[in-house]
Structures are given as C-alpha cells and as structure tokens.
DSSP file (Angstrom, degrees, kcal/mol; ACC not computed):
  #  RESIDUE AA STRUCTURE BP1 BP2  ACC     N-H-->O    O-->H-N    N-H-->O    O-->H-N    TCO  KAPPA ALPHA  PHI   PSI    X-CA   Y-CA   Z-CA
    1    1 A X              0   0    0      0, 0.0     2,-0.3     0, 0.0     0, 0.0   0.000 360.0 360.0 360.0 -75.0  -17.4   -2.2    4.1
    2    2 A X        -     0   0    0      0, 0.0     2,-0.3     0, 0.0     0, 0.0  -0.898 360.0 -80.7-132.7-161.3  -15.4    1.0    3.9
    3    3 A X        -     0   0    0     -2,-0.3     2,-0.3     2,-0.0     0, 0.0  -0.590  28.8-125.1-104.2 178.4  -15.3    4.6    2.8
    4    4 A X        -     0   0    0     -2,-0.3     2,-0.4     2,-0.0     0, 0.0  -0.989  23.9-174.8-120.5 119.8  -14.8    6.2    0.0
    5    5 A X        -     0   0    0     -2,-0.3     2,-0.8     0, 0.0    -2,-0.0  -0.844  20.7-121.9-132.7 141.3  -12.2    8.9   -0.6
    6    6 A X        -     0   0    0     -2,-0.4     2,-0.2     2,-0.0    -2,-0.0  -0.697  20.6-170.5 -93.8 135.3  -11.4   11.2   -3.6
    7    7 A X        -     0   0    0     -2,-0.8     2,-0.3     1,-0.0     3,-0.0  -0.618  36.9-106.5 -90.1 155.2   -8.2   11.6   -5.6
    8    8 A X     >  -     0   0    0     -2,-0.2     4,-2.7     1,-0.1    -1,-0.0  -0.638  33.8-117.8 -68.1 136.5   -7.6   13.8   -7.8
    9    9 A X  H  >>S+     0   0    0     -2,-0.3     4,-2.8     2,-0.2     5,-0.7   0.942 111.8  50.2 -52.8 -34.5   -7.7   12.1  -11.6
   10   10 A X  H >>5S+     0   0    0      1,-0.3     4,-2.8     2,-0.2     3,-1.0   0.926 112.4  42.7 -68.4 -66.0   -4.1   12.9  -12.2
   11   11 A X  H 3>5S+     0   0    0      1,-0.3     4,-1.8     2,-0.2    -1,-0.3   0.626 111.9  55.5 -41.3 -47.1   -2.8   11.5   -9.2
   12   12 A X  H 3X5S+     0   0    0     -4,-2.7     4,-2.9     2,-0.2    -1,-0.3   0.895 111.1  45.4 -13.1 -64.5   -5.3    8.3   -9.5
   13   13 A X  H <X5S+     0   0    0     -4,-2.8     4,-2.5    -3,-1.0     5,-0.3   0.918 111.1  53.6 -69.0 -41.6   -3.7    7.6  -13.2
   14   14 A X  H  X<S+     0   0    0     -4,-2.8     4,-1.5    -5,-0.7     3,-0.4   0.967 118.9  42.2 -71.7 -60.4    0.2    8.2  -11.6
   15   15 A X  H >< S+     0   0    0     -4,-1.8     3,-1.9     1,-0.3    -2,-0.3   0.850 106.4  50.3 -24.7 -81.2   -1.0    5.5   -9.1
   16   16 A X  H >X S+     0   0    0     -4,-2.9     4,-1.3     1,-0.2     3,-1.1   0.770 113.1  53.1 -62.5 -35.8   -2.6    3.3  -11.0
   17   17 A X  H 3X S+     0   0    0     -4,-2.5     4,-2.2    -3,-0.4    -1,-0.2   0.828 110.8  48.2 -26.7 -50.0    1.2    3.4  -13.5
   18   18 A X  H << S+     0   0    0     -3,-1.9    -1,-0.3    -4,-1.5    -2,-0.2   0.150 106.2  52.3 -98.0  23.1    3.4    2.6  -10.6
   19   19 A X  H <> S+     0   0    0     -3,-1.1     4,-0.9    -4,-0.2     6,-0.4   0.503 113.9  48.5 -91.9 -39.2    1.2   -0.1   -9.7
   20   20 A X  H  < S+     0   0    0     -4,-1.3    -2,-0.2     1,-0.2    -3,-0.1   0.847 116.4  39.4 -10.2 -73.9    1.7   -1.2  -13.5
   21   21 A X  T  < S+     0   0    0     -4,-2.2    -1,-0.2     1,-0.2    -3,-0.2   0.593 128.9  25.3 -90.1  -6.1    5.2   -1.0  -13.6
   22   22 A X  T  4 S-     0   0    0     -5,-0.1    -1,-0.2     0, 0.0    -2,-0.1   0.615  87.4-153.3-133.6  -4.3    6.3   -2.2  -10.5
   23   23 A X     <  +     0   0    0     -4,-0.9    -3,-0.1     1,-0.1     3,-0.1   0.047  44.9 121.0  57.7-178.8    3.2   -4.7   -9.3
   24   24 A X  S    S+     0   0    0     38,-0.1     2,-0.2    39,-0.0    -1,-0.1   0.403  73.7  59.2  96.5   5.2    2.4   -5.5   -5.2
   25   25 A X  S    S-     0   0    0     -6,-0.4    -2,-0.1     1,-0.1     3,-0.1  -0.869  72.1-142.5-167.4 146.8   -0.7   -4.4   -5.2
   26   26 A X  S    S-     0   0    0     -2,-0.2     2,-0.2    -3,-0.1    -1,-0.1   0.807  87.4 -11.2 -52.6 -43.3   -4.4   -5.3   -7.2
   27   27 A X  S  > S-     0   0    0      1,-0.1     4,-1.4    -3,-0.1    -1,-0.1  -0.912  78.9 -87.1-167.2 168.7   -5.4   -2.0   -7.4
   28   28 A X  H  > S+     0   0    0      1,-0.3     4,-4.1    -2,-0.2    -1,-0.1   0.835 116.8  68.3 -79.4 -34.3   -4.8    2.0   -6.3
   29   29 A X  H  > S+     0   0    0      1,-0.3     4,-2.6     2,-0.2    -1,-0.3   0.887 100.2  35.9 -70.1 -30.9   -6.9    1.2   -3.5
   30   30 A X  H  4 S+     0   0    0      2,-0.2    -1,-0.3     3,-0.1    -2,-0.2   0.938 110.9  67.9 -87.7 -21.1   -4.8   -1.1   -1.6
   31   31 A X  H >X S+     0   0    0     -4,-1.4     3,-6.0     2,-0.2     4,-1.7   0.989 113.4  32.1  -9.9 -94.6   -2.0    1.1   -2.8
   32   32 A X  H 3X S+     0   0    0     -4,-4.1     4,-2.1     1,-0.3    -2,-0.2   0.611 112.2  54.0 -45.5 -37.4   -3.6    3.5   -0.6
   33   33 A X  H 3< S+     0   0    0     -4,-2.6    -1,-0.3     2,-0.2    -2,-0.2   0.564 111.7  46.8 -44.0 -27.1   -4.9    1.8    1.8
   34   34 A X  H <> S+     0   0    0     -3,-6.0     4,-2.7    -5,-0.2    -2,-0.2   0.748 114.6  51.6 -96.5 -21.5   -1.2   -0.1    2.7
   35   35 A X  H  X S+     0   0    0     -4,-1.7     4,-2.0     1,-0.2     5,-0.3   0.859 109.4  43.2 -85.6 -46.5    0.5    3.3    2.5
   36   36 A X  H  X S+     0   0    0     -4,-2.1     4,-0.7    -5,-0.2    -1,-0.2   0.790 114.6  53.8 -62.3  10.1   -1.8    5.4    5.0
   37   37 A X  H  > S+     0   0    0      3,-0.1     4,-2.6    -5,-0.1    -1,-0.2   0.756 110.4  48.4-101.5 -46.1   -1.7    2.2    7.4
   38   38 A X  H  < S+     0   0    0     -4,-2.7    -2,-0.2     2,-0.2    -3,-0.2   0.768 113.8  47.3 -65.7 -15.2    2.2    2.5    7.2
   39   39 A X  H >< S+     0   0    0     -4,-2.0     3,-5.8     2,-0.2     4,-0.2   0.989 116.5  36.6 -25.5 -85.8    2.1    6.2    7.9
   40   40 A X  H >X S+     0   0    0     -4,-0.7     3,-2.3     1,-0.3     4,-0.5   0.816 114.6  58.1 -72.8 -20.6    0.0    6.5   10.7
   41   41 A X  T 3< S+     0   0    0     -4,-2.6    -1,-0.3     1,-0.3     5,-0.3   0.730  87.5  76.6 -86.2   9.6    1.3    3.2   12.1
   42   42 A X  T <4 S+     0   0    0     -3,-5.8    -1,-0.3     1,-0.2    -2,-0.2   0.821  97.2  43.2 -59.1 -21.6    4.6    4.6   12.1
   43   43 A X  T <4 S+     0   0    0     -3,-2.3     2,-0.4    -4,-0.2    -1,-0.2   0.263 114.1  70.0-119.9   0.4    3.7    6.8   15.4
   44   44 A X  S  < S-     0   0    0     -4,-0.5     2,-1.9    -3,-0.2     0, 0.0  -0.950  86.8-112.1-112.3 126.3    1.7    3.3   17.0
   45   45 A X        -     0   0    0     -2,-0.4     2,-0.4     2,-0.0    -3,-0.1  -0.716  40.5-168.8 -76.9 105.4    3.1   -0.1   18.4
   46   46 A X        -     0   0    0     -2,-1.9     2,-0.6    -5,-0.3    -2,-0.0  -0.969  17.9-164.5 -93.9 127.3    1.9   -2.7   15.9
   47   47 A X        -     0   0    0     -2,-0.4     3,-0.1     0, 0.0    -2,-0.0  -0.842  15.1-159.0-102.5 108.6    2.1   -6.0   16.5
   48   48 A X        -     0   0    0     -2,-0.6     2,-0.1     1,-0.1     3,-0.0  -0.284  21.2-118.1 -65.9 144.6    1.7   -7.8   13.1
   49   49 A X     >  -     0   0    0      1,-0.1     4,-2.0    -2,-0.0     5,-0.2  -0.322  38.9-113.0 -72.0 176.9    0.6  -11.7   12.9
   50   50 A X  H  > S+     0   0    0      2,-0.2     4,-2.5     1,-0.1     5,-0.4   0.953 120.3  59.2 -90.5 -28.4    3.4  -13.1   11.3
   51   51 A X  H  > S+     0   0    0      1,-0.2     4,-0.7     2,-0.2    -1,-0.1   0.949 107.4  52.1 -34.3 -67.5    1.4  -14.0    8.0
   52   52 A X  H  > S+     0   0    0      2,-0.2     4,-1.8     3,-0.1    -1,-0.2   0.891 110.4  45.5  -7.9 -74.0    0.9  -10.0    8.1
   53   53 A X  H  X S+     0   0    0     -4,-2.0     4,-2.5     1,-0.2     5,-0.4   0.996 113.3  51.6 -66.5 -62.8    5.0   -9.2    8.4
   54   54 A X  H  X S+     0   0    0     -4,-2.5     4,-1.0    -5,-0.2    -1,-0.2   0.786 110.0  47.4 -58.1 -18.2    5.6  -11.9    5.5
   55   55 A X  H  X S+     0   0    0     -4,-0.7     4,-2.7    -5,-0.4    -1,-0.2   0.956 119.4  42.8 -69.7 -53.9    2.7  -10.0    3.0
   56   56 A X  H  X S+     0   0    0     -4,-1.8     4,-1.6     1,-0.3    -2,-0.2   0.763 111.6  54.7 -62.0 -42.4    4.6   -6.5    3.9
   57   57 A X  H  X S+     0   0    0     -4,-2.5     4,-2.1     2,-0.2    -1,-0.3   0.955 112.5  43.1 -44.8 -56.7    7.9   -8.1    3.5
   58   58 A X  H >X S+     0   0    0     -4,-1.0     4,-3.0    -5,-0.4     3,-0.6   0.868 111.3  52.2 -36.9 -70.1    7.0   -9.1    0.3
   59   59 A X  H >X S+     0   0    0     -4,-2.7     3,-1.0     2,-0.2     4,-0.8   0.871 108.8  48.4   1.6 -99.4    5.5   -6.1   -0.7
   60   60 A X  H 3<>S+     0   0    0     -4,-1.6     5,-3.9     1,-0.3     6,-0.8   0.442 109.5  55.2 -74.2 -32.7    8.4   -4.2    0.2
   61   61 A X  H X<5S+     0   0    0     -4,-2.1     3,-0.6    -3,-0.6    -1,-0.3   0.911 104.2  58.5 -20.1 -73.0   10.7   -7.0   -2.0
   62   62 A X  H <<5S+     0   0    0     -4,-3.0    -2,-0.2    -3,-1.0    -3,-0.1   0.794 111.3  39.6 -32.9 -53.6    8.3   -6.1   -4.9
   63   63 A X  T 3<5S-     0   0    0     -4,-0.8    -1,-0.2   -39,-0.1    -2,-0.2   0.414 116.6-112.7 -55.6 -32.2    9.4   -2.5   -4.6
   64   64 A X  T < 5S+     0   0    0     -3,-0.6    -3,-0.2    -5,-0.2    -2,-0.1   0.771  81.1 127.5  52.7  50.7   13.0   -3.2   -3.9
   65   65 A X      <       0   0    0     -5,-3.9    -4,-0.3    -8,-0.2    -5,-0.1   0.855 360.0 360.0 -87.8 -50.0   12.8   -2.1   -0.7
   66   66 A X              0   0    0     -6,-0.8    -5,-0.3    -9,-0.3    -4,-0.1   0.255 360.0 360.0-130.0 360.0   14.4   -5.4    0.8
C-alpha cells in the first residue's frame, strides 16, 4: 500500500491547520504526498492524463495559485 514516514508533531499539527484553513486536500498525507510528487517531478517529464492536470489545476485554484 505504502510507507510510512515520520513528521515531527509540530510540523504534522501546522499541516494539518493549513489543510483546515485553506482545504484541497483530505488529510496531511495527501498534502504530502502531492507536494513531494511536485518537487521531484519538477526535475522529470510528466505527462499527466488530462483528468490528473484538471485535479492539480484545481488544487492549485483551492490555494489561489490559479
């Protein structure tokens, strides 16, 4: 299924806040999970399905990124 990785509690709790206040994601883990896939995929060509681009658009809406 996956791993498991540890936070530190404070940094867990500041997550789980801005996940609060600004919604776009269930839970710290898909936080995390969506930011370390945009990191590393900064340095990789991904080619997203378009279902994919339109979550991340969204996402990034939520945020007031776009």
């Amino acid at each position: 299924m996956g791993r498991t990785i540890e936070l530190p509690d404070d940094l867990y709790e500041r997550a789980r806040a801005w996940i609060e206040r600004n919604g776009g994601f269930s839970s710290v883990e898909e936080l995390v999970s969506f930011l370390i896939e945009e990191f590393i995929s900064e340095d990789e060509d991904v080619d997203y399905s378009e279902e994919e681009e339109e979550e991340i658009k969204e996402r990034l809406r939520k945020l007031g990124y776009l």
